[in-house]
Each structure stands twice: as structure tokens, then as C-alpha cells.
TIZAVO-661988 format. One line per field, with one value per residue: residue in three letters; x, y, z of N, C-alpha, C in turn. Coordinates in steps of 0.1 Angstrom, whole numbers. Last residue first. Layout:
BEGIN
code = ALA; ...
nc1 = X; ...
nc2 = Y; ...
nc3 = Z; ...
cac1 = X; ...
cac2 = Y; ...
cac3 = Z; ...
cc1 = X; ...
cc2 = Y; ...
cc3 = Z; ...
# end
This chain:
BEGIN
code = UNK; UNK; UNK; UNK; UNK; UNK; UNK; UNK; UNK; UNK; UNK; UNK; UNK; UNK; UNK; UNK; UNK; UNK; UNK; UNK; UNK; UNK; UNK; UNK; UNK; UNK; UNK; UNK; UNK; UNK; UNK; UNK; UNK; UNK; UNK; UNK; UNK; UNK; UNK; UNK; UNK; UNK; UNK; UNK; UNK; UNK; UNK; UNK; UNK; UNK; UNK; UNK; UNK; UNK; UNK; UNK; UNK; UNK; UNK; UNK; UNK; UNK; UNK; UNK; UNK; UNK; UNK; UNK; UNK; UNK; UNK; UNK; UNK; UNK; UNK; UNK; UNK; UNK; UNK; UNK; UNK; UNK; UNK
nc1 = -114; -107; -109; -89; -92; -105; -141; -159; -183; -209; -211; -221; -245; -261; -286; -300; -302; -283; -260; -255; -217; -192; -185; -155; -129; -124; -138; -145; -159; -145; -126; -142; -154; -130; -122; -141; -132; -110; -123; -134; -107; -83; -45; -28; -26; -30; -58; -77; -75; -84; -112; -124; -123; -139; -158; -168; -174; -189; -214; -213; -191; -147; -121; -101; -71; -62; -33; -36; -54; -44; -21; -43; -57; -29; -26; -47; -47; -20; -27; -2; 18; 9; 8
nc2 = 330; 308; 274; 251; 242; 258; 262; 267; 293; 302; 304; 280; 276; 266; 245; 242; 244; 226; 238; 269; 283; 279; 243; 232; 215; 209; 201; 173; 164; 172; 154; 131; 134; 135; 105; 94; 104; 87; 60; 60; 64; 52; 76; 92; 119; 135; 123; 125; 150; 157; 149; 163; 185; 188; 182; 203; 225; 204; 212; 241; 262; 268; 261; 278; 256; 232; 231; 242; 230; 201; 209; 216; 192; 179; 189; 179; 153; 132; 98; 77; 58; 23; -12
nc3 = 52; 19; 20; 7; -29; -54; -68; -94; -104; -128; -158; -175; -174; -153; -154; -117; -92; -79; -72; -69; -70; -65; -46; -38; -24; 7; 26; 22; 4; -19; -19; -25; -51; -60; -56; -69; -100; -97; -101; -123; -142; -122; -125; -122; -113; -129; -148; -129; -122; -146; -146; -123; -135; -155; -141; -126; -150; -161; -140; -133; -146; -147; -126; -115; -124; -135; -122; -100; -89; -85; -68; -43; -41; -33; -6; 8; 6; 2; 9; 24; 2; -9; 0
cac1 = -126; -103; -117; -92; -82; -99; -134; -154; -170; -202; -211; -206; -244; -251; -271; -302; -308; -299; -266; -261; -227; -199; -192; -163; -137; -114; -141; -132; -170; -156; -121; -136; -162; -133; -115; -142; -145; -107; -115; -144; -115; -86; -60; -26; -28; -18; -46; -69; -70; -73; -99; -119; -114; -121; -159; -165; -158; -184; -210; -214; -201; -166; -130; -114; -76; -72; -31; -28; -58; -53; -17; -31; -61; -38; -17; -44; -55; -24; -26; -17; 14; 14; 0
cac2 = 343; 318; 289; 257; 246; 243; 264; 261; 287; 303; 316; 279; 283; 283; 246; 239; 252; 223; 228; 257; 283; 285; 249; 237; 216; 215; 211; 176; 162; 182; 167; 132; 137; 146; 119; 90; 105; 104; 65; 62; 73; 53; 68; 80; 104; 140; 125; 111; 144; 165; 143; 148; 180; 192; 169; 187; 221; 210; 201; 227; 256; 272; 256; 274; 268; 240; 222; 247; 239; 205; 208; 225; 203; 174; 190; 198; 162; 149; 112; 83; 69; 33; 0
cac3 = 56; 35; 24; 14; -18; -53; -60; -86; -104; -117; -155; -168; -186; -154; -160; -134; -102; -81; -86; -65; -74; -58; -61; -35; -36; -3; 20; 36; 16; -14; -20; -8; -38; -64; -52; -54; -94; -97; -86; -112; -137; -130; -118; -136; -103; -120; -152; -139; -108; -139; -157; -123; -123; -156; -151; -123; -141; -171; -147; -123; -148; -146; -142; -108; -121; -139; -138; -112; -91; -98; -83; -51; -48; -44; -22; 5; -1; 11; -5; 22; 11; -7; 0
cc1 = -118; -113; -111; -94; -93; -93; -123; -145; -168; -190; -203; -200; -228; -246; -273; -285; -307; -309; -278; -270; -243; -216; -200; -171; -147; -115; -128; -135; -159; -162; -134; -129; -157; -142; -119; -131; -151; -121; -109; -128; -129; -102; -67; -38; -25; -15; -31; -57; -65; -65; -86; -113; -111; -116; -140; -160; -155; -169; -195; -207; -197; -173; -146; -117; -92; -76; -53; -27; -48; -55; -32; -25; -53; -48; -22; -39; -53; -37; -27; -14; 5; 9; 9
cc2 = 356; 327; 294; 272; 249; 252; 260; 269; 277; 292; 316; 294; 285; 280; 260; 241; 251; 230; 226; 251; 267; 284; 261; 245; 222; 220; 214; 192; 172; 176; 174; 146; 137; 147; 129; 103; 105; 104; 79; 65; 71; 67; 66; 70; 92; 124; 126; 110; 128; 155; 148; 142; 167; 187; 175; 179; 207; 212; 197; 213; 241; 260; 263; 275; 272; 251; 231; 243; 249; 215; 206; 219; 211; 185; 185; 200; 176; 158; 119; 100; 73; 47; 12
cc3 = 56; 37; 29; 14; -8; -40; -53; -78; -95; -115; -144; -165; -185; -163; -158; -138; -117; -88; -85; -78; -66; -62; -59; -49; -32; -23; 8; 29; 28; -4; -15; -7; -23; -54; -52; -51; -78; -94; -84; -99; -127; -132; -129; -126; -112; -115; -144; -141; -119; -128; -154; -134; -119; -144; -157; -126; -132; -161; -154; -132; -139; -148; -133; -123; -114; -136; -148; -123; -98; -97; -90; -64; -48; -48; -33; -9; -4; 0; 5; 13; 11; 4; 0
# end
């Protein structure tokens, strides 16, 4: 078994390899090919990353999906909130 992943750093290199990708769908969907790709994972297991990045807060969607498509108006969010 190898090292446990540092989530922090993990959304630090996708958030340089994407930046905050727009639209709910659309930036999801850059992050979890982001994480395939840094990780050489497969892709339901970038998929399990992307929801363990946002249950620990470190993904975050400003926007709320339950309103439909933005049109990729609003943004993700990679890393820890600052107040």
C-alpha cells in the first residue's frame, strides 16, 4: 500500500493544472480528468477523489446545482476557504 494522499496538495496541483473551471458540470468533469490524469488513476477513482475533496471542503461549487445549468457563469473552487 502506498502513502496516504495529502488532499491539501492534491487540490493544489489540480488547481494549477485547472484553475477554478466554470459551470457545475463541465468544471467537475475538468477535475476529475485533472485528478486522472496528476494520479494516472482510474476514472471512477478520480470520481471518489473529487467527492472526498468536497466532503473535507477543499472543492467547493460557488454556485447551486440544483438550479439547473449556469451556462458555466459560476466557479469552482480548489483549496481551502479563507474568511
Amino acid at each position: 500500500m502506498g502513502a496516504p494522499l495529502d488532499l491539501h496538495r492534491l487540490a493544489e496541483r489540480v488547481r494549477a493544472q485547472v484553475g477554478s473551471p466554470r459551470g457545475y458540470l463541465v468544471g467537475r468533469t475538468k477535475v476529475r480528468n485533472a485528478i486522472h490524469e496528476l494520479l494516472e488513476c482510474s476514472f471512477p477513482k478520480a470520481e471518489r477523489l473529487v467527492a472526498t475533496l468536497e466532503s473535507h471542503g477543499l472543492l467547493t461549487y460557488q454556485g447551486d446545482p440544483q438550479r439547473g445549468v449556469d451556462r458555466g457563469v459560476v466557479a469552482w473552487h480548489l483549496g481551502r476557504q479563507t474568511q
